[in-house]
N, C-alpha and C positions, 0 to 999 in steps of 0.2 A: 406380282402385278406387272403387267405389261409398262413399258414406258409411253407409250401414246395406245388408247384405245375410244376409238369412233363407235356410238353405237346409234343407232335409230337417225343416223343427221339428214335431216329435209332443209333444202335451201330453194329460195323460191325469190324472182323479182315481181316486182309489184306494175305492172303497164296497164295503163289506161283501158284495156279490155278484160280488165282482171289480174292476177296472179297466176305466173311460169311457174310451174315447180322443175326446178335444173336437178336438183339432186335429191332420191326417194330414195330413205330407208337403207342410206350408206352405213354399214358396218364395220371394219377391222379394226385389227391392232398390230404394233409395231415393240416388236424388244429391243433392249440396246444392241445395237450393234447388227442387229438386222439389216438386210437388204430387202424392199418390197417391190414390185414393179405394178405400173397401175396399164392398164393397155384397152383397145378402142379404138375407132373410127372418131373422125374428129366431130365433135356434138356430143358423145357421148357423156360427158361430163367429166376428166379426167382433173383438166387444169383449175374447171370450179371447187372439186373435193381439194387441190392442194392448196388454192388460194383460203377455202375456208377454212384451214385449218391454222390460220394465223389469221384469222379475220381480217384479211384483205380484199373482203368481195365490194365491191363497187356497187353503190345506190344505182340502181333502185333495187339492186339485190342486197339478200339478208338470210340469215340464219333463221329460222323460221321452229325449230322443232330439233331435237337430239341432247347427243352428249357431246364434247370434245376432253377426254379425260389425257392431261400432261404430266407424267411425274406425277400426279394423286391429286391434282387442282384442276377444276374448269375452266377452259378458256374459254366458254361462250358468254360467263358470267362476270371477266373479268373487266374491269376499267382497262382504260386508250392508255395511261398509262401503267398500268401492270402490264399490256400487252405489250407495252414499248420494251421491257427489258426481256421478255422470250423473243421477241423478231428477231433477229440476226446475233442477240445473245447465247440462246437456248436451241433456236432454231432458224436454221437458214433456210435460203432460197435461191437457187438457181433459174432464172428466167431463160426462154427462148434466146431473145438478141440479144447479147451483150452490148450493141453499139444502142441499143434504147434503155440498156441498164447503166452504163455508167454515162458520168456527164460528160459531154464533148467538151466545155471550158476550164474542168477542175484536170488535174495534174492525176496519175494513177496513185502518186505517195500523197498526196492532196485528198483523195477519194479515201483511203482506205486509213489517214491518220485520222481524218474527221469521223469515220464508221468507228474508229477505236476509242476516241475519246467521248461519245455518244455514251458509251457504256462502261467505260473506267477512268479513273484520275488519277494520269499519268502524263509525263511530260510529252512535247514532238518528238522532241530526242528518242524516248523508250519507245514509243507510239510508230516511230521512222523503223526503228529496230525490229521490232516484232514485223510491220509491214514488207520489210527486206528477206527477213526469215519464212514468211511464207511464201512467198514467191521463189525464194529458192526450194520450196517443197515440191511446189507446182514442176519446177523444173526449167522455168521460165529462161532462157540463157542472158548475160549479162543485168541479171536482177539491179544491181543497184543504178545503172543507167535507166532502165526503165520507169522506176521511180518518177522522176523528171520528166517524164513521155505523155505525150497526148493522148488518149483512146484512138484518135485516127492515125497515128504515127506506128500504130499497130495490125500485126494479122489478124486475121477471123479467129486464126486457133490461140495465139497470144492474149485475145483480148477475153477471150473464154476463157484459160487459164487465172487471167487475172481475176474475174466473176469466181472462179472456185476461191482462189486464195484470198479474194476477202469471204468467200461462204465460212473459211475455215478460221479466219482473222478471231474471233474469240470463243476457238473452243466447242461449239456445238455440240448437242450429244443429236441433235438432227438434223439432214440433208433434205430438203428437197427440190428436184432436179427438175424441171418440166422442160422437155424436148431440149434437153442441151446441150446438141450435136446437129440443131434441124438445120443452121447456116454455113454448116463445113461439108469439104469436100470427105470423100469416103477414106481417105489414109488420116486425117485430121479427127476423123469423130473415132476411131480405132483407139488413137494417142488417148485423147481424152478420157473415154471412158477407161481406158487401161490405168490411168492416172486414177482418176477417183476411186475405181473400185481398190486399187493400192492403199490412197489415201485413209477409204473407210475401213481397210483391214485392219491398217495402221495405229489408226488413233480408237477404233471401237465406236465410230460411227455409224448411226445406223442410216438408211438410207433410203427415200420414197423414190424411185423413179418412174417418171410420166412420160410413156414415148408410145412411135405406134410399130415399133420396130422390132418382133418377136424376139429376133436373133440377137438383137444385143439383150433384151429380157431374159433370154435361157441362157445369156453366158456372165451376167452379171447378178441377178436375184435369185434369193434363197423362197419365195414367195410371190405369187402375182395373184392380183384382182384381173377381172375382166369387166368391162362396162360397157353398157350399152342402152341409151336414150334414160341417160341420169341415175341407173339404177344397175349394183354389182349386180350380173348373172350366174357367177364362176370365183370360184376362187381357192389358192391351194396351193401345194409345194409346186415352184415353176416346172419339174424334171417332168412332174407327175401329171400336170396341164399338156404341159407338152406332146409329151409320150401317148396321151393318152385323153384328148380333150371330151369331155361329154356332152356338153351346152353345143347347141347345131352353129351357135353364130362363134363358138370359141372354133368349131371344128372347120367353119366356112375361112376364118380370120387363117387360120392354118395352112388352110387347101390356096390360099392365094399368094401364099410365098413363090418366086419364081421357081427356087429350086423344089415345087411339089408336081409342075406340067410338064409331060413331054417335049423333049425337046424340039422346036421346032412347030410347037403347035399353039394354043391362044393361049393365054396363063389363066387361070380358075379366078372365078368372081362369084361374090354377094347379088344376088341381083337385088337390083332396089334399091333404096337409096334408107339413109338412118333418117325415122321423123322429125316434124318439128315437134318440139316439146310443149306447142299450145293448141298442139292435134295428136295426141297422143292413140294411137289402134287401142281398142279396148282387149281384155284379159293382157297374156303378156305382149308385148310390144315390139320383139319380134315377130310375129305371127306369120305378116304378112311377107316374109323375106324368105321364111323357113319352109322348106322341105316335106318335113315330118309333120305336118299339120294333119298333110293324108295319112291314114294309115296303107299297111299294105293289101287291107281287101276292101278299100276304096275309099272305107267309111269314116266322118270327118272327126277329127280328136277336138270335137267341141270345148271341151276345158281351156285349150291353149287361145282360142275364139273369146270366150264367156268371164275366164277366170284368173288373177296373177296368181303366178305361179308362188307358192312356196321354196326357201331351201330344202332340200334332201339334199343328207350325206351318202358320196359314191368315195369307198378307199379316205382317204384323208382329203378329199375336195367337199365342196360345198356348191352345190349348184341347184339354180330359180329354174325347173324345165317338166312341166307334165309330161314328156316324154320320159325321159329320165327316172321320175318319180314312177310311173307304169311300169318301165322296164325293173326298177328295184322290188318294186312290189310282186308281180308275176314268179322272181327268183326267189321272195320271201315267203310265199304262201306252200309251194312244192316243200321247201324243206320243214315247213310248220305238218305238212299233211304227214311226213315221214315218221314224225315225230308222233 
């Protein structure tokens, strides 16, 4: 059995012209020691699936429908405190800004003896101890003076370091990271991730990461989701998304890396913009961005207009796309006729 497995999770907020649905019909799972990567244009819901999965979503949003399966127990069903000892017990979290995650007036050995004794009973002393020892995992230089240090008396990539060694402060058998490397410069977010994915090999952590950054996805996850307006399109071994993307919006996400244009010329785009999610295009929800709506003898692939898509398995991926599904079927009927 998987160690985290999502199945059917709809999350939806509740506003005065009705009910958002943010997240449809989310899926995966996660083994120990896994790396997952989740990716997307920003709307797409990436940072809502990781916030729900510690039931951190914010009123007037809510869980609305699914499973959240941890270790063999449900956290959708569980109490504020049972969830208390999986938050940063069982399961951590990495936020965006570190300088909005730790407190400006608490001390970093302040922050991180208090997150430890939250959860075990053990003196300052032991508490001071262990908080020293991770920070020198991090790699932090002069660890025990930093101790003593303010959050602002820190760099952007220090203070992110400090955010992983409390992620790691009790042990976690899970990570999840959402964009966090968006406030460094590009030699800083290299260190880091170089650090955690060490980290995770290390200790057998497994690891969600939320970014919109392919290239750190294909160099760091054994596995990536694809999202797009609340809902996985895609999903599969990273090598083999990669290599080889099927879904038009994984394949546009692709084509817009710098290094995929001429050089010299405009860099490739999405045209269009991701909807809102209280105007959602009927059938699938790309439609209106995608390419292959047409087909090539003019005529319109009404399905993708009328109908959401199903998965169809392509290789060891999983992908929502009536095209996709056409092209599999077309190669499956020729070797039925052979037969």
């Amino acid at each position: 059995m998987a160690l985290l497995d999502v199945n059917h999770l709809d999350v939806r907020f509740a506003l005065r012209r009705g009910d958002v649905q943010a997240l449809r019909d989310v899926s995966f799972s996660l083994e120990r020691g896994e790396r997952l990567g989740i990716v997307g244009e920003s709307g797409a819901g990436k940072s809502v699936a990781a916030f729900s999965l510690l039931n951190l979503i914010a009123k007037p949003g809510y869980i609305a429908g699914g499973s959240i399966q941890f270790d063999g127990r449900e956290l959708t069903q569980m109490s504020d405190r049972a969830l208390r000892h999986v938050r940063g017990h069982r399961m951590s979290m990495i936020f965006q800004d570190p300088m909005m995650t730790l407190n400006p007036v608490l001390s970093i050995g302040e922050q991180m003896v208090e997150c430890l004794k939250a959860h075990r009973r053990i003196s300052n002393r032991e508490a001071r101890a262990i908080a020293l020892n991770k920070l020198e995992q991090v790699q932090i230089p002069s660890p025990a003076a930093r101790l003593d240090q303010y959050p602002h008396e820190l760099s952007g990539g220090m203070r992110q370091r400090v955010i992983i060694a409390i992620a790691l402060l009790l042990d976690p058998d899970i990570i999840i990271a959402d964009e966090p490397t968006t406030a460094l410069d590009v030699t800083i977010q290299a260190e880091i991730m170089a650090l955690l994915l060490e980290l995770c090999e290390k200790h057998n952590v497994g690891l969600i990461l939320i970014t919109h950054d392919l290239g750190v996805v294909s160099q760091v996850t054994q596995r990536m989701l694809v999202m797009y307006a609340g809902r996985v399109i895609e999903q599969g071994p990273t090598r083999e998304i990669i290599n080889d993307p099927q879904h038009p919006y994984t394949q546009g996400l692709i084509n817009a890396l710098p290094q995929m244009a001429t050089p010299g010329s405009r860099l490739n785009q999405i045209p269009g913009s991701m909807p809102s999610l209280d105007n959602l295009p009927s059938g699938c929800a790309f439609h209106p961005r995608c390419g292959f709506v047409q087909r090539a003898d003019g005529s319109t692939r009404r399905a993708c207009i009328d109908e959401v898509p199903g998965f169809v398995t392509s290789g060891n991926c999983r992908v929502a796309c009536h095209m996709v599904a056409e092209m599999l079927e077309r190669e499956r009927i020729p070797a039925e006729e052979i037969r």
